[in-house]
C-alpha positions as CSV (number, residue, x, y, z in Angstrom):
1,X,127.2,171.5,71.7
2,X,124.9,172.5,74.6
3,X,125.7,171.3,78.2
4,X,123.2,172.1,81.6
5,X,124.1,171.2,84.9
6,X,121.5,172.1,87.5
7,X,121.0,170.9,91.2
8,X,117.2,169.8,91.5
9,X,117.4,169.4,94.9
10,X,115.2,166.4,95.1
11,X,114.6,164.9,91.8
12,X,111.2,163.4,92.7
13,X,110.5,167.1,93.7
14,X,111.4,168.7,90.7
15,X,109.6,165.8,88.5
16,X,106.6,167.4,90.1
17,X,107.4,170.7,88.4
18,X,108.4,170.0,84.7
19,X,111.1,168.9,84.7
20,X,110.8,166.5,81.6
21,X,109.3,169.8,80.1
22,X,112.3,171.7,80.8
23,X,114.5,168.5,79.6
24,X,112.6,169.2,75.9
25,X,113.3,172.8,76.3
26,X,116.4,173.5,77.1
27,X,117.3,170.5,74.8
28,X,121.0,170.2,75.7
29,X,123.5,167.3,74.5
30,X,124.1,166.4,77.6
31,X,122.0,167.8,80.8
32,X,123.5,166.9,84.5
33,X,121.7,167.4,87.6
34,X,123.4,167.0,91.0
35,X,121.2,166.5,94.2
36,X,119.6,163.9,93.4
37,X,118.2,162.5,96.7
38,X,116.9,159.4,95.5
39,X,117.7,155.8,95.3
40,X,118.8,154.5,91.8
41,X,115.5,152.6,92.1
42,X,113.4,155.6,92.6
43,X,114.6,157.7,89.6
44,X,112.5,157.3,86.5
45,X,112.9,159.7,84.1
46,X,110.8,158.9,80.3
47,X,112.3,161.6,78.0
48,X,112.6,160.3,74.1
49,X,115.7,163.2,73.9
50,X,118.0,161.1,76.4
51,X,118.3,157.2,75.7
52,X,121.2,157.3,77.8
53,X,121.2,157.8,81.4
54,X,123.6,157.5,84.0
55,X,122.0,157.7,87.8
56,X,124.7,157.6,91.2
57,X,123.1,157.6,94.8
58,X,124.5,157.9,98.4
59,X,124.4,155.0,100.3
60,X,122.6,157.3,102.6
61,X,118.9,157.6,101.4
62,X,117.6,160.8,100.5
63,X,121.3,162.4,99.9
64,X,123.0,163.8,97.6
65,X,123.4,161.4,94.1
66,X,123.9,163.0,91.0
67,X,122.9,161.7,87.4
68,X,123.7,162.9,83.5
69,X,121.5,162.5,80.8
70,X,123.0,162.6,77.1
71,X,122.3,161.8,73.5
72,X,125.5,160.2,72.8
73,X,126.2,157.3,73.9
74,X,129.8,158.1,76.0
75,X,132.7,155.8,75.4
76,X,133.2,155.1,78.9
77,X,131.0,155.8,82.6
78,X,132.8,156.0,85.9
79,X,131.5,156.7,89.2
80,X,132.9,158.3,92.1
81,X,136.8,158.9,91.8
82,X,138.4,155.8,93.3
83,X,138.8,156.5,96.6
84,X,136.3,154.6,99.1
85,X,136.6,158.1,101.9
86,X,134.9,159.9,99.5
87,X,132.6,157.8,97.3
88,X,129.8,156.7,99.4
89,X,127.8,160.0,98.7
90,X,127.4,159.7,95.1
91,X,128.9,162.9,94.3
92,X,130.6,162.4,91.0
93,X,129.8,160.8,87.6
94,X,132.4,161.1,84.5
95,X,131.7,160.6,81.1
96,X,134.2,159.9,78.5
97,X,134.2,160.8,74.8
98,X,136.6,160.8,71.7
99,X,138.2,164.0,72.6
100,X,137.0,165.4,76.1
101,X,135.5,164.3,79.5
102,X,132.6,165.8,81.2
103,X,132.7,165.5,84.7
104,X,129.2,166.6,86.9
105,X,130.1,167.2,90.5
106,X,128.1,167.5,93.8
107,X,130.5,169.4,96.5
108,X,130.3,168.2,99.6
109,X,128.9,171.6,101.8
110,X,131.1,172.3,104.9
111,X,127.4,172.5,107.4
112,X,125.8,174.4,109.7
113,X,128.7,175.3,112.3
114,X,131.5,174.3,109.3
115,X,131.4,171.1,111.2
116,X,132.3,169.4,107.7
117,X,135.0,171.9,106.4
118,X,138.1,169.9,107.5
119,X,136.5,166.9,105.2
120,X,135.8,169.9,102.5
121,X,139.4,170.6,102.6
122,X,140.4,166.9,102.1
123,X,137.5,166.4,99.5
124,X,139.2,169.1,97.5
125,X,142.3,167.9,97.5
126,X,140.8,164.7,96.4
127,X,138.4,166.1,93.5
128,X,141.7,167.8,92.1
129,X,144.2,165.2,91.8
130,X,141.2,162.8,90.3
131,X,140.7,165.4,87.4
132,X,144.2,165.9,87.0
133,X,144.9,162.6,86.7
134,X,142.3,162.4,83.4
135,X,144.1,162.2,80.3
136,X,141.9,164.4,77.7
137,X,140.7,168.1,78.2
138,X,138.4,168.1,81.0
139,X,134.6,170.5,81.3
140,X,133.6,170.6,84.7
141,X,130.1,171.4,86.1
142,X,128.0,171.2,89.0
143,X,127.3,172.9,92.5
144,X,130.6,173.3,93.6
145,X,129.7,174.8,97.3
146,X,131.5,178.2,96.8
147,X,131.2,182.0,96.0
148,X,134.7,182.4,94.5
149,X,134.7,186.1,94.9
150,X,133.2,189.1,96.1
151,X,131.3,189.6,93.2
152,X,129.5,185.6,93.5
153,X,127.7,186.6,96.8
154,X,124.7,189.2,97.7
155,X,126.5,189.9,101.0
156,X,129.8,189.1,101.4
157,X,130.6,190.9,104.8
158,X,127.7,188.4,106.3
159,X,129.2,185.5,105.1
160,X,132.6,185.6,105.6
161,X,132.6,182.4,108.0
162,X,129.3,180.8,106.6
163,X,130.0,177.8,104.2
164,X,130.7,178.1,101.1
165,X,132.1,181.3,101.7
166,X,134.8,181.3,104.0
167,X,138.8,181.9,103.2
168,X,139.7,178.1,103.5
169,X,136.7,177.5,100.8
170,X,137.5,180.4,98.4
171,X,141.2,179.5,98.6
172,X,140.9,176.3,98.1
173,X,138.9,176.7,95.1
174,X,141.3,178.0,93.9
175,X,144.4,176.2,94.6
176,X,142.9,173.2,93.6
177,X,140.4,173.9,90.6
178,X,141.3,177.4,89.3
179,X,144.9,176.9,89.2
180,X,144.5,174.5,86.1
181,X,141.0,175.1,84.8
182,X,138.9,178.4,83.4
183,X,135.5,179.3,85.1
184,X,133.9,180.1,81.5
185,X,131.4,182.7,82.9
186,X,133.8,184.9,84.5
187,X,136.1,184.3,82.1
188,X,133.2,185.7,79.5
189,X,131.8,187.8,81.9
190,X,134.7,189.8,84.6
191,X,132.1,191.9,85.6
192,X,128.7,190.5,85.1
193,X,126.6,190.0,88.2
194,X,124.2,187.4,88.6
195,X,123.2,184.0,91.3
196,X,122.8,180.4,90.8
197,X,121.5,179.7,94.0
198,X,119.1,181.8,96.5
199,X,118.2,180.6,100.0
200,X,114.2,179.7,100.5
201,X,114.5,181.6,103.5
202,X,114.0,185.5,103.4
203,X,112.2,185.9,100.2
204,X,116.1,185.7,98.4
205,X,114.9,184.5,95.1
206,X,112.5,187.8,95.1
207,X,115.3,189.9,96.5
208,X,117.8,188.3,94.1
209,X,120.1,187.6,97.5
210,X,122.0,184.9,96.0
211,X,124.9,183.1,94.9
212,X,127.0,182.5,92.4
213,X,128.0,178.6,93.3
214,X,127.2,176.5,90.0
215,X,129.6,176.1,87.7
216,X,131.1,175.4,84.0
217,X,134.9,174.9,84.5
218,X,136.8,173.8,81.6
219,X,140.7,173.0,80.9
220,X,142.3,175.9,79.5
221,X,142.6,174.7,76.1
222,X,138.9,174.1,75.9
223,X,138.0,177.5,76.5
224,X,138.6,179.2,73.3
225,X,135.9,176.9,72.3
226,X,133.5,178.1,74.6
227,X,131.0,180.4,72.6
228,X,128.7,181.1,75.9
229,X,128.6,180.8,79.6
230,X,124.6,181.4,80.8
231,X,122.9,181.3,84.5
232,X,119.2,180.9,83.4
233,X,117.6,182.4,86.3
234,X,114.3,182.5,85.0
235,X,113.7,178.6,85.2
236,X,112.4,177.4,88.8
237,X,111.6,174.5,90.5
238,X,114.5,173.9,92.9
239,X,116.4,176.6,95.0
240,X,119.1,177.2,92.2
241,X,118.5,177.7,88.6
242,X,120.7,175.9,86.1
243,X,123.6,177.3,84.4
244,X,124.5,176.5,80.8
245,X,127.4,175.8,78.7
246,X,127.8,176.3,74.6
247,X,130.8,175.1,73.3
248,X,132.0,174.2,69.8
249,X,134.2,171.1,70.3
């Protein structure tokens, strides 16, 4: 089984740089994109691989929204993760199948200034108890907002206090995700070091100046299933690339 997750940033954007001609490529089971930043109304994908798809905006337009594609029809959908605080941005979509869920995530980031950390914090919290509370093994994937460690981030003197990078982030990360579930590329990969996301500032992408923030977590008896973890850095179109799970299940 092959599962992508990549944030488009902008799926209307990205439509405009092939993305149904990546969709054929890549050819995954089941592809999830986070970022959306479309009404429900305004997505229109036509891909013959994917007769199922499952789209979930912001009530804010132009924010956030996330959506899952999939050639199997899944034995249950559910948005959000029941609590009205946190599911006005369209951050979460689960899938349900005979013996797993698939959960795609958007992270809410903590800003410019970390003027959203102290909702980060509670959003974390939040996110965890919601997987916990799922009653089959459990992969995880999406832009989860952090550089776990020193070895996810370009520069990580820099950006010890810039979001997605600061001790209350990376901590919490782990308390609340790590403590339960495996991240399947470091777990494959201790030492291995490559980005998911670059800034469009600076020339990162060029410079490689990136990020590690895109994920494939899984529950722990999942991962001995997992036969490859892969950041595909060499397909563009949005400022991160998508990151690839292959799992026999």
């Amino acid at each position: 089984m092959k599962c992508i997750s990549w944030n488009v940033n902008g799926i209307r954007a990205v439509l405009k740089k092939d993305f149904v001609e990546i969709l054929y490529a890549l050819d995954a089971d089941i592809f999830c994109i986070q970022e959306t930043k479309a009404q429900e109304d305004q997505i229109e994908v036509e891909c013959e691989l994917y007769p199922y798809q499952y789209k979930y905006s912001a009530q804010r337009k132009g924010y956030s929204g996330t959506m899952v594609f999939c050639k199997e029809e899944p034995l249950s959908v559910c948005y959000g993760i029941g609590m009205e605080s946190h599911d006005t941005e369209g951050r979460v979509i689960t899938l349900e199948y005979d013996s797993f869920y698939i959960v795609t995530v958007y992270t809410p980031n903590s800003g410019d200034g970390l003027k959203r950390l102290d909702y980060r914090m509670e959003w974390d919290i939040a996110f965890s108890k919601y997987i916990q509370s799922l009653n089959k093994p459990v992969m995880v994937c999406g832009d989860l907002n952090v550089a776990n460690e020193e070895i996810d981030i370009k520069n990580p003197k820099t950006n010890r206090r810039n979001a997605g990078f600061t001790d209350e982030e990376r901590n919490s990360f782990k308390v609340n995700l790590l403590s339960f579930l495996k991240d399947t590329y470091r777990n494959l990969y201790p030492d291995k070091v490559e980005y998911s996301w670059w800034s469009y500032r600076f020339k990162a992408r060029e410079k490689n100046a990136g990020w590690r923030i895109d994920y494939w977590l899984v529950s722990p008896e999942l991962m001995d299933k997992v036969m490859d973890s892969k950041i595909l850095t060499d397909i563009y179109g949005s400022d991160h690339c998508p990151v690839e799970l292959d799992i026999q299940l």
